[in-house]
C-alpha positions as CSV (number, residue, x, y, z in Angstrom):
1,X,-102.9,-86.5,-102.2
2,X,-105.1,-89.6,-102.0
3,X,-105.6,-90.7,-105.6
4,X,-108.2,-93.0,-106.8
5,X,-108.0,-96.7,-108.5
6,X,-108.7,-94.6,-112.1
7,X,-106.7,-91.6,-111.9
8,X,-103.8,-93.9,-111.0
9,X,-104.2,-96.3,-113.8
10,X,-104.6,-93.4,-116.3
11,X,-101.2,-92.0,-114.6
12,X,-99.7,-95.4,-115.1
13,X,-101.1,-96.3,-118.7
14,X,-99.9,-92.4,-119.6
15,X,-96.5,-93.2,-118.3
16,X,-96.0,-96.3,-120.3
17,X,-97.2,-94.6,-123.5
18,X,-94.4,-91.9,-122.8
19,X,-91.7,-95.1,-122.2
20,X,-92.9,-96.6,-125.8
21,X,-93.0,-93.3,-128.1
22,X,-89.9,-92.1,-125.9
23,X,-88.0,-95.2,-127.3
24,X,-88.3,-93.6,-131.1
25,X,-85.3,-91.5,-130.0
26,X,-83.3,-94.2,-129.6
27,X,-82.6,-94.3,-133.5
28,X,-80.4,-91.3,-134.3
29,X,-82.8,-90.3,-137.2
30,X,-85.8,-89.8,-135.5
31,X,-84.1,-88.2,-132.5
32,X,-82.6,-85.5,-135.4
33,X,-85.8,-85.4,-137.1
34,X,-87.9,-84.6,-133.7
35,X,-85.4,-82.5,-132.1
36,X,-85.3,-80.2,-135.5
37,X,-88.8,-79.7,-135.7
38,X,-89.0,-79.4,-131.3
39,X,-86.8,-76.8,-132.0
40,X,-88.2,-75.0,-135.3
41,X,-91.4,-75.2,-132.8
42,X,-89.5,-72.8,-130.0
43,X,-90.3,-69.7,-132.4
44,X,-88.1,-69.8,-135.5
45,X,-90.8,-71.5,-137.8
46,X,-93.3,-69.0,-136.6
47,X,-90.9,-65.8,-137.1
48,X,-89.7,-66.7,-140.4
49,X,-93.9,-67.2,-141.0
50,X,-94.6,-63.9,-140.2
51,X,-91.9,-62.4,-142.0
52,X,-92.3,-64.1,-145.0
53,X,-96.0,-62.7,-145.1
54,X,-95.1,-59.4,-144.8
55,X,-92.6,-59.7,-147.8
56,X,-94.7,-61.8,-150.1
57,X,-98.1,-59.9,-149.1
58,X,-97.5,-56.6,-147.5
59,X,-100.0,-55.2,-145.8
60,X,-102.6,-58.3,-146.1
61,X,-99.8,-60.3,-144.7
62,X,-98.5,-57.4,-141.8
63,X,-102.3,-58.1,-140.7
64,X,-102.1,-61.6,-140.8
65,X,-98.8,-61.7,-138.6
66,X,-99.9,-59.0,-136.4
67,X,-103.0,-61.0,-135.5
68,X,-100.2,-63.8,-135.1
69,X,-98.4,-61.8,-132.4
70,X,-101.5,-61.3,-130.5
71,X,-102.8,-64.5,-130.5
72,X,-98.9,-65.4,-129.8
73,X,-98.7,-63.4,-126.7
74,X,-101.9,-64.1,-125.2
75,X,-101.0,-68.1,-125.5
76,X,-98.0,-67.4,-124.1
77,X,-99.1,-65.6,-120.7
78,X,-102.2,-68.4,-120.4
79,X,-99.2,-71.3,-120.9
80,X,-96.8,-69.8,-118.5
81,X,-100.1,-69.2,-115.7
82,X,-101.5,-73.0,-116.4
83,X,-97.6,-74.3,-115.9
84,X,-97.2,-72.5,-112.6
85,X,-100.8,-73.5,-111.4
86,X,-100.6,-77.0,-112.8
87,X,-96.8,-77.9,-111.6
88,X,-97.0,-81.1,-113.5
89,X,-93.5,-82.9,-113.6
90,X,-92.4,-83.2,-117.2
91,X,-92.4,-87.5,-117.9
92,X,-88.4,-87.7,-117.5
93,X,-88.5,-86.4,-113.8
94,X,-91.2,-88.3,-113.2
95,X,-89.9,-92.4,-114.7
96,X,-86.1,-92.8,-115.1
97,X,-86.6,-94.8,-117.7
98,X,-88.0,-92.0,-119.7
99,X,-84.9,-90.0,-121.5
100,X,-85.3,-86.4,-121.8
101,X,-83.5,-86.2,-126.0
102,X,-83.6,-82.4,-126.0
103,X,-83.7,-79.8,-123.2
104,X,-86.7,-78.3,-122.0
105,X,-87.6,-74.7,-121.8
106,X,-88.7,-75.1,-118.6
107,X,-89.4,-77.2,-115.2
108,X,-93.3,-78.2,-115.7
109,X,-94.8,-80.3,-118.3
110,X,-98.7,-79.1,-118.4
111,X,-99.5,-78.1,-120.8
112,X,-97.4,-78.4,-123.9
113,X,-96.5,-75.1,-124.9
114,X,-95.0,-75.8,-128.3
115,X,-98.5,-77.2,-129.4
116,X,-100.6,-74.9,-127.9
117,X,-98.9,-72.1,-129.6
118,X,-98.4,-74.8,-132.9
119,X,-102.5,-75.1,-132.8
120,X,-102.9,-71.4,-132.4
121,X,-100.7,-70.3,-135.0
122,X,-101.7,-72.8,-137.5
123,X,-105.9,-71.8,-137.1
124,X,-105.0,-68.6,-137.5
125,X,-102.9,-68.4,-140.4
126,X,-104.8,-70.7,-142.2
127,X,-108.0,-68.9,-141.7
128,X,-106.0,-65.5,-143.5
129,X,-103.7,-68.2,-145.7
130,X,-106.1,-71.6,-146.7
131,X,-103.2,-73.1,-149.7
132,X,-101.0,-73.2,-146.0
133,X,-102.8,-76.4,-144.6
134,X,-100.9,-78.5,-146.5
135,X,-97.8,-77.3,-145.0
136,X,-98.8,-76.1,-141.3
137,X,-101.0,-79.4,-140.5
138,X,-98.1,-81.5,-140.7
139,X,-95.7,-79.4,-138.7
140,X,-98.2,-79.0,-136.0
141,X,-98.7,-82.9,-135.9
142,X,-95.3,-83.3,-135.7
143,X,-94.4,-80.9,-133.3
144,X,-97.4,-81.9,-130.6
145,X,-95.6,-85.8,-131.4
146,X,-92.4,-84.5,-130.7
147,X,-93.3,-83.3,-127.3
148,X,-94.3,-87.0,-126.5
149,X,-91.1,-88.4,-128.2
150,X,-89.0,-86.2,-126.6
151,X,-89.9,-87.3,-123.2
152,X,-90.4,-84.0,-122.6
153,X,-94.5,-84.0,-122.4
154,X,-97.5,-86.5,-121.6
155,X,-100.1,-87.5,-124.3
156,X,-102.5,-85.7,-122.4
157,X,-100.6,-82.5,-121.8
158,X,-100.8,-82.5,-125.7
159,X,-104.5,-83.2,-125.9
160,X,-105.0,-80.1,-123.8
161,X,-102.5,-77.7,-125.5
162,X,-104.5,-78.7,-128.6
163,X,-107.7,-77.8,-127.1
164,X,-106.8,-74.7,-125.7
165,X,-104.8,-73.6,-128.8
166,X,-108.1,-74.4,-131.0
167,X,-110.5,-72.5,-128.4
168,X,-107.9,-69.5,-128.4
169,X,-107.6,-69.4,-132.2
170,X,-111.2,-70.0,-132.2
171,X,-111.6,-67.0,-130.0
172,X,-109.1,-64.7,-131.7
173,X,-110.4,-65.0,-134.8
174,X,-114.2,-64.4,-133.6
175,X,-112.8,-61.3,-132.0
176,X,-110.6,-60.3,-135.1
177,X,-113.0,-61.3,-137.9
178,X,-111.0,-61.4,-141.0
179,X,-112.1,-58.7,-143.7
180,X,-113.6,-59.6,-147.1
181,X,-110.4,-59.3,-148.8
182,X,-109.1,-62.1,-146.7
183,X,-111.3,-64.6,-146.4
């Protein structure tokens, strides 16, 4: 593939950005603190969620997860198409340099699946649940920054996950309009 000047500078200045917030790790602190909250990003944060919605707001909150699990599987089958299309090469098999401080879930980097599905989840249960911004905005942040850190995603593999997790809440919550009891 014949790149051009641009593309290969953006490749290069993304690269180096990956080397610098990669480096974080290094301290044992911030490699525990990123590789809690990587992992509470696989699922567990979002199940326990869920669950807890159910038990503190029955049905209201069975509704609320269900239109979770929906928006959850559909981000799921458009993450796993856009990685096999895509085939990006996650940042640590692409620069030694860059250290891989957890394992991946998979071979292919774009786009970050653990913020597209952290966007997602977070629109959507703040549109049924408003008083949990102050808790789900900084978990997303820090689990889109811990794909970076982690060496296992690009800046701009994050970027897109949090587009396309903002469109598909966007679109899940124009196509389940909450009731008047919700909003």
């Amino acid at each position: 593939m014949n790149r051009s000047p641009w593309h290969k500078r953006l490749a290069l200045d993304e690269s180096s950005w990956c080397l610098r917030a990669n480096r974080v790790c290094e301290r044992g602190p911030s490699r525990a603190y990123f590789a809690a909250i990587s992992r509470l990003g696989d699922g567990v944060f979002w199940y326990a969620l869920m669950a807890a919605m159910v038990l503190l707001d029955g049905w209201r909150g069975l509704a609320a997860s269900a239109h979770l699990a929906a928006t959850g599987a559909i981000a799921l089958a458009l993450y796993r198409l856009l990685k096999r299309w895509t085939r990006r090469p996650r940042p640590f098999a692409s620069d030694r340099r860059i250290q891989a401080w957890v394992a991946p879930l998979d071979e292919f980097s774009f786009p970050s699946g653990h913020t597209l599905h952290a966007v997602a989840f977070s629109l959507v249960a703040v549109a049924h649940y408003p008083a949990l911004a102050w808790l789900l905005a900084p978990f997303t942040a820090s689990v889109a920054a811990s794909r970076v850190v982690l060496g296992l995603h690009y800046p701009s593999d994050v970027l897109a996950a949090s587009a396309i997790g903002t469109a598909l809440a966007a679109l899940s919550l124009w196509l389940v309009p909450l009731g008047p009891a919700m909003g």
